[in-house]
C-alpha positions as CSV (number, residue, x, y, z in Angstrom):
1,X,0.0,0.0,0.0
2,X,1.5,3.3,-0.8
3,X,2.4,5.8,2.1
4,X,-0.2,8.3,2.3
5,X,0.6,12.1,1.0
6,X,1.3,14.3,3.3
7,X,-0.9,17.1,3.9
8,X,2.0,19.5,4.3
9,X,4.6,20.9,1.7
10,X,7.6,19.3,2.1
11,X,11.1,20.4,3.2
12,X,13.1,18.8,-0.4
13,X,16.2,18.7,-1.3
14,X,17.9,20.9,-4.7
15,X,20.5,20.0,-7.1
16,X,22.2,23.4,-6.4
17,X,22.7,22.2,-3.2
18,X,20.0,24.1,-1.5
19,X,17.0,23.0,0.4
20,X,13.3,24.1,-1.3
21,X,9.7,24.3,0.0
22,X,7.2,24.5,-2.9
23,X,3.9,26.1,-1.9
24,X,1.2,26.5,-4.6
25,X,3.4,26.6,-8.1
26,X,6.3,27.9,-6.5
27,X,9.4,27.1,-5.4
28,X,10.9,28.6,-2.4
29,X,14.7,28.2,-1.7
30,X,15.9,28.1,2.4
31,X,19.1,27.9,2.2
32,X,22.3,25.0,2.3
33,X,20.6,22.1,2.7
34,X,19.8,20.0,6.3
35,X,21.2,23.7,7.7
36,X,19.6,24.9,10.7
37,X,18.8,28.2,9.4
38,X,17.2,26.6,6.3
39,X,14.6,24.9,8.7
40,X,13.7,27.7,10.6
41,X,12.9,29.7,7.4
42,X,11.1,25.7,6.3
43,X,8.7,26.2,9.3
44,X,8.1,30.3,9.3
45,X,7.0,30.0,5.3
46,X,4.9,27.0,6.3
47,X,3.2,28.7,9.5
48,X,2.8,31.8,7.1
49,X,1.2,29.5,4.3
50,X,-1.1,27.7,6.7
51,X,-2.5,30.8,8.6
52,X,-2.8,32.4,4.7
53,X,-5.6,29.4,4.0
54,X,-2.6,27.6,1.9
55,X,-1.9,30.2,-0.5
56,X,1.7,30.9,-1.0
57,X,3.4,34.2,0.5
58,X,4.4,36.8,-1.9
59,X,8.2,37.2,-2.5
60,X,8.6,39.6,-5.4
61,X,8.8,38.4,-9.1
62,X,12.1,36.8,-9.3
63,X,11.5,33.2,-10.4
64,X,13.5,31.4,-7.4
65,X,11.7,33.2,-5.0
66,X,14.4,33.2,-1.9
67,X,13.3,33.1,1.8
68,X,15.7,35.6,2.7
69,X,19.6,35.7,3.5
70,X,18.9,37.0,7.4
71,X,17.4,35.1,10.0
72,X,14.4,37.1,11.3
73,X,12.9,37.1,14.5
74,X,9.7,34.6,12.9
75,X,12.2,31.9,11.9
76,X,13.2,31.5,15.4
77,X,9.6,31.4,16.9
78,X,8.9,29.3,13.8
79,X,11.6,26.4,14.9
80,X,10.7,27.3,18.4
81,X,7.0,26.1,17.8
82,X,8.3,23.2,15.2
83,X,10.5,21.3,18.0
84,X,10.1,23.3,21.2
85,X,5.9,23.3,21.3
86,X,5.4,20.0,21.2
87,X,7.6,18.7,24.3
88,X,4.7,20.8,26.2
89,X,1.7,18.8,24.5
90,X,0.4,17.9,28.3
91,X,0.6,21.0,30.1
92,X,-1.8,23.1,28.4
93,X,-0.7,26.1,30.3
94,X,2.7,26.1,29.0
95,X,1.7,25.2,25.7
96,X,-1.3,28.3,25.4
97,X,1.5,30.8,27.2
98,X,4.3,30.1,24.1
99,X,2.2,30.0,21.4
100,X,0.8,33.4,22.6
101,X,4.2,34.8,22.6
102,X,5.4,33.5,19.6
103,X,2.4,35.3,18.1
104,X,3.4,38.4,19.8
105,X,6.5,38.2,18.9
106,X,5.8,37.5,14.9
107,X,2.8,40.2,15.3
108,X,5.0,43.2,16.7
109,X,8.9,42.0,15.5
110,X,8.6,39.2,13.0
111,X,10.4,41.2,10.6
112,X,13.3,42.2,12.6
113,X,16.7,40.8,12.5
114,X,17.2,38.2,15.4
115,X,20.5,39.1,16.0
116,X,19.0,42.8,16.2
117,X,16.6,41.8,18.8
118,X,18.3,42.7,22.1
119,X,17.4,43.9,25.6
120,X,15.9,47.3,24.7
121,X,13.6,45.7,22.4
122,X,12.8,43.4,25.2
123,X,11.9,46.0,27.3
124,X,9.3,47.0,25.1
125,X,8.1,44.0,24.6
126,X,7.9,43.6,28.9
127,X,6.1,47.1,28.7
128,X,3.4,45.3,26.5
129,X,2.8,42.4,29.1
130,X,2.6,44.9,32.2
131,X,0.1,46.8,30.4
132,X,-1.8,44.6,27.5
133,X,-1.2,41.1,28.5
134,X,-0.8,38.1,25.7
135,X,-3.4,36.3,23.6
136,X,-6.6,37.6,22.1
137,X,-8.4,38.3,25.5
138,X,-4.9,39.5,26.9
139,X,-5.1,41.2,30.3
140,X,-2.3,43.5,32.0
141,X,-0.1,41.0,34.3
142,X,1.7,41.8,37.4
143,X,5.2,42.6,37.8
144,X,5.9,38.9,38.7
145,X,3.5,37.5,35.9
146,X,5.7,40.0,33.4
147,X,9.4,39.1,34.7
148,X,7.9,35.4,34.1
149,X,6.6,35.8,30.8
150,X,10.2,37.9,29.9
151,X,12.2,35.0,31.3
152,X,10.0,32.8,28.8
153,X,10.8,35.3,25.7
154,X,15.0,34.6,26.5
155,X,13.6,31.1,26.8
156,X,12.6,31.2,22.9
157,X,16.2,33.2,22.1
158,X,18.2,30.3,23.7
159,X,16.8,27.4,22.2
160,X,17.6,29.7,18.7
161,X,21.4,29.8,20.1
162,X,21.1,26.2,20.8
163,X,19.9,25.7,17.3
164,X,22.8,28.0,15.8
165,X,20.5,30.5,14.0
166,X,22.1,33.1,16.6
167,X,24.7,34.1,18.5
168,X,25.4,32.9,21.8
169,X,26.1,37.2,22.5
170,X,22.5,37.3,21.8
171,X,21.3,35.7,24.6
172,X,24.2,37.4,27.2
173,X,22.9,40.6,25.7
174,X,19.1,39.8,26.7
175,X,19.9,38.5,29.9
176,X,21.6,41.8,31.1
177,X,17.7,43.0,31.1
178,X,17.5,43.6,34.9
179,X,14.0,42.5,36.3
180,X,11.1,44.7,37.3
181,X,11.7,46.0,40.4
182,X,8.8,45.8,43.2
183,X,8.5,49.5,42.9
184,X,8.1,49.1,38.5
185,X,4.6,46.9,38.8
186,X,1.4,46.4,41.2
187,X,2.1,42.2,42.2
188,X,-1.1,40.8,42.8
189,X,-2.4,39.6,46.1
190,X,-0.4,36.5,47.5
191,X,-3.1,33.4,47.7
192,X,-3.9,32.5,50.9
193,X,-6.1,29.5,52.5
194,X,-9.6,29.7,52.5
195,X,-11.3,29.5,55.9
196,X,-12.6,25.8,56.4
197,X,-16.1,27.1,58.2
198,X,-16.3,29.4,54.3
199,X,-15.7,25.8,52.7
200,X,-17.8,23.9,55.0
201,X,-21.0,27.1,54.3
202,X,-20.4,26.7,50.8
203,X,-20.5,23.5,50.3
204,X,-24.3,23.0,50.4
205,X,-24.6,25.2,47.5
206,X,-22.8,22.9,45.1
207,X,-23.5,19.6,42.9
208,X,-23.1,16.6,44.0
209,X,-20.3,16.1,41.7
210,X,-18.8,19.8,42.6
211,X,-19.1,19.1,46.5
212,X,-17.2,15.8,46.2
213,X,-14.5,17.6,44.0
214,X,-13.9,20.1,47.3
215,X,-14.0,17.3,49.5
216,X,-10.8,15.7,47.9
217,X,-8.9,18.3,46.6
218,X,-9.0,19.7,50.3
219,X,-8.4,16.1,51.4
220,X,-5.5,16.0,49.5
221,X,-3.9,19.0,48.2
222,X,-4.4,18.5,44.7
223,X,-4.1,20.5,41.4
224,X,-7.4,21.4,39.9
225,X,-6.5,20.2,36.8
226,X,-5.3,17.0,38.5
227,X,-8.8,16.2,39.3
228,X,-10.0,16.8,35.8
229,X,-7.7,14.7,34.3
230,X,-8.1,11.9,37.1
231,X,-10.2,8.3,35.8
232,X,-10.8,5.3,37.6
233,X,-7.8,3.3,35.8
234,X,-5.7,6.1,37.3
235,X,-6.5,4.9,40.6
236,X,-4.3,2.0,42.1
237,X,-6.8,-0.2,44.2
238,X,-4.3,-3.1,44.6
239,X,-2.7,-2.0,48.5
240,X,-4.2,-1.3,51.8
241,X,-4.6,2.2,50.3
242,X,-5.6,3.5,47.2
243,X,-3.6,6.0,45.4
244,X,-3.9,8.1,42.7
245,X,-1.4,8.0,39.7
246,X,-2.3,10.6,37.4
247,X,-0.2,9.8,33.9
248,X,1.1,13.0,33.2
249,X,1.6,16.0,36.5
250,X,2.9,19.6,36.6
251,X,6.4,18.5,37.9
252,X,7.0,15.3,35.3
253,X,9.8,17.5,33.7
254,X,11.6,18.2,36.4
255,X,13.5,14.3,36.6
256,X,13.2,12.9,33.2
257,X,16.5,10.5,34.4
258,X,14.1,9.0,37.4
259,X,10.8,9.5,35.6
260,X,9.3,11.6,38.5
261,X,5.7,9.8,39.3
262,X,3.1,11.4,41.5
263,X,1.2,9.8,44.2
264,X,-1.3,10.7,45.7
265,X,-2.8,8.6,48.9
266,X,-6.8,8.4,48.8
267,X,-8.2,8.0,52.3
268,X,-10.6,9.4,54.7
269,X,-12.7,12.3,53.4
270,X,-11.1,11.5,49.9
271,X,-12.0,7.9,49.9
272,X,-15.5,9.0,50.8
273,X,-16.2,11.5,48.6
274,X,-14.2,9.6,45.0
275,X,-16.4,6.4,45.8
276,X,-19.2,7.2,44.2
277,X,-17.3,8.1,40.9
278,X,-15.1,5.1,40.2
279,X,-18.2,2.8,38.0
280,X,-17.8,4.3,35.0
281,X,-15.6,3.5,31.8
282,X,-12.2,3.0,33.4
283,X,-10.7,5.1,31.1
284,X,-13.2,8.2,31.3
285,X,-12.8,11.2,33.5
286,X,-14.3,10.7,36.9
287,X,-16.2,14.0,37.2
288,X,-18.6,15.4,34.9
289,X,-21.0,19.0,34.9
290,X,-24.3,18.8,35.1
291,X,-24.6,19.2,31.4
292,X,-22.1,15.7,30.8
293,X,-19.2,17.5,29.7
294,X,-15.5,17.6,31.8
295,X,-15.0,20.1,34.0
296,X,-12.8,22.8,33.6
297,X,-11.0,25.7,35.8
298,X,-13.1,27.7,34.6
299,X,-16.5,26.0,35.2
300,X,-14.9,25.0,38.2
301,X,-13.8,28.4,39.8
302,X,-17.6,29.5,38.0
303,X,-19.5,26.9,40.0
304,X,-17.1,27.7,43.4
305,X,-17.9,31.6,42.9
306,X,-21.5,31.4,42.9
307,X,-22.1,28.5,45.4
308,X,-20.1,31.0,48.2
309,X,-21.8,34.1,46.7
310,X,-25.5,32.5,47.5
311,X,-23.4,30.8,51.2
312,X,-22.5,34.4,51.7
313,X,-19.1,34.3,52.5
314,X,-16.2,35.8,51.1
315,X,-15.3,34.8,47.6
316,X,-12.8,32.3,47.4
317,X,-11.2,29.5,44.5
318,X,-10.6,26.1,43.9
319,X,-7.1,26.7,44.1
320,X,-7.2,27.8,47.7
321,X,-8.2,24.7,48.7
322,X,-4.3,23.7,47.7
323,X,-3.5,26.4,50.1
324,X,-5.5,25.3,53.0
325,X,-4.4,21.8,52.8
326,X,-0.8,22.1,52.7
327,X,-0.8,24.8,55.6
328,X,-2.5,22.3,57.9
329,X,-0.3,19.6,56.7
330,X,2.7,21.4,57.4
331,X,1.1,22.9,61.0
332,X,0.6,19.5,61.9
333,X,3.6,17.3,60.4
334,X,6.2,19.7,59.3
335,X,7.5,21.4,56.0
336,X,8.7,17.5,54.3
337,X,5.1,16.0,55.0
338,X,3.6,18.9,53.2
339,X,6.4,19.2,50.3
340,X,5.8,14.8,49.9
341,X,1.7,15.4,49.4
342,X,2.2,18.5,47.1
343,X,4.6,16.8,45.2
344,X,7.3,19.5,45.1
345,X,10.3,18.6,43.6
346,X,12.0,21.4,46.1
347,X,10.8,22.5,49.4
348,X,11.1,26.0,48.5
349,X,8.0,25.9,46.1
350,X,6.8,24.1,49.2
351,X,7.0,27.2,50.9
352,X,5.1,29.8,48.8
353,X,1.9,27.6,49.4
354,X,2.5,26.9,53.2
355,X,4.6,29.2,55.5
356,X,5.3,28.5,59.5
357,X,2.2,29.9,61.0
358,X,2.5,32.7,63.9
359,X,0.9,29.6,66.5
360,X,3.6,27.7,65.5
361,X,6.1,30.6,65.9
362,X,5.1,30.9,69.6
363,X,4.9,27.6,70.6
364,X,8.4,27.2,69.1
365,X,9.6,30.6,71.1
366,X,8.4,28.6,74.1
367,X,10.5,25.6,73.9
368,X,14.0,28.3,72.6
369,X,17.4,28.2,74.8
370,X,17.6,30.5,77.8
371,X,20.5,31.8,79.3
């Protein structure tokens, strides 16, 4: 049987040594051949010919129609997208956050020399995220969210000098950008723990389904998203208890060598509330909406908002729930015992969800050496 045509142009090879894309009834020539430079300018024609409804960009009248001698700013986010991107396939976060600022990127600069993009340009560029966000409902970020999103744009610029379509001095030259200063941007509110009577008023406002979901993510500190994802085959029913394996976590990538694997122990309130949801296909999400459909953060923090708003109590989210159960994890059995439910690779991450409380501050000045 032949091999079926691929739906893409191809990357081909030229007598004159060069490598060619045709698009339409032209051919467009990248480069030397099987160069890295002639890929990236492979994958920024082909991005340009696929959002252009396969109709082939315009390069003049001259019958060979070249890419271009200088590598631009869009053939970096180009190969960035082509071999970066797709490493992120399971964190959707990630994924949605670089494909914005490759857009951004191409949108504002995809015409500019790469090894002309350099920190002032940056700047600019940090200016637009502290004051317009990313992504078509972009929002103005915080001077933390903005460093972040900066640190991802050098980020795309390394794996270009990793590539060699730039100069190593590019990327010393971008990260001589200094970071915002607390005094350059309004941070946002750190999240704290919501109040477990707030939880315990609100809860009677929920679904079934929604009310169950609190239950275990307080029960056991996890994700959000980790509860979406979660299925009965995901839950390992063979010991004394059951734990939850989810196949793919926020902090996989952090020990490829050791293959980090998350578990998480389902007992008490957890075991209680999951129960009811482990009949169904073995391979189908646990937890559905009311209208048979996964739930999401956002119908998630949605459902949360309103069910405290008729409780009325303060608003609060899903994700404080995180908050509340590593605090009183840590109060209880120390720092490790709340890094080892989390599933922090380091115990400083550990830390930005669940501080020493003041009680426990006291209680250890009582017990401190006297002279």
């Amino acid at each position: 049987m032949a091999r079926p045509r691929s739906p893409q142009p191809a990357y081909q090879y030229h007598v004159s040594g060069q490598a060619k894309v045709r698009l339409g009834y032209d051919d467009f020539y990248l480069g030397k051949h099987g160069s890295p430079e002639s890929y990236a300018r492979y994958y920024a024609l082909l991005s340009e010919y696929n959002a252009n409804g396969k109709v082939a960009p315009v390069r003049g009248k001259d019958v060979m129609r070249q890419a271009g001698d200088q590598i631009l700013v869009k053939h970096v986010t180009a190969d960035f997208r082509a071999n970066v991107l797709p490493g992120y396939a399971e964190n959707g976060q990630m994924t949605n956050r670089y494909t914005n600022l490759c857009l951004l990127l191409e949108k504002r600069l995809g015409e500019t020399n790469a090894e002309e993009f350099g920190p002032r340009l940056l700047e600019s560029l940090r200016e637009v995220f502290l004051t317009k966000g990313i992504g078509e409902k972009g929002r103005a970020n915080c001077r933390r969210q903005s460093n972040e999103l900066t640190r991802n744009v050098i980020q795309i610029f390394r794996h270009g000098v990793a590539r060699e379509l730039i100069a190593p001095e590019r990327l010393v030259a971008l990260s001589a950008l200094p970071p915002l200063k607390i005094s350059a941007g309004q941070d946002n509110d750190a999240r704290e723990e919501v109040p477990l009577d707030d939880v315990r008023a609100t809860i009677p406002f929920l679904t079934a389904t929604a009310a169950a979901m609190v239950r275990i993510q307080l029960a056991t500190a996890m994700r959000p998203s980790e509860l979406f994802r979660m299925t009965p085959a995901m839950i390992d029913r063979s010991g004394k208890v059951w734990v939850y394996k989810p196949t793919t976590h926020k902090t996989a990538h952090h020990d490829r060598k050791k293959k980090r694997e998350k578990k998480v122990p389902i007992l008490g309130e957890a075991l209680k509330a999951l129960t009811p949801y482990l009949f169904g296909d073995a391979d189908e999400v646990c937890f559905l909406t009311t209208k048979g459909t996964p739930w999401n953060k956002d119908s998630y923090r949605i459902a949360v908002g309103r069910a405290a708003k008729a409780a009325k109590v303060k608003h609060w989210t899903p994700y404080q729930l995180r908050h509340a159960a590593l605090q009183a994890v840590r109060d209880a059995k120390g720092p490790e015992a709340a890094q080892a439910l989390a599933g922090h690779s380091r115990l400083a991450t550990t830390e930005l969800y669940a501080s020493a409380s003041e009680a426990k501050a006291i209680e250890a000045a009582k017990v401190a050496p006297r002279l």
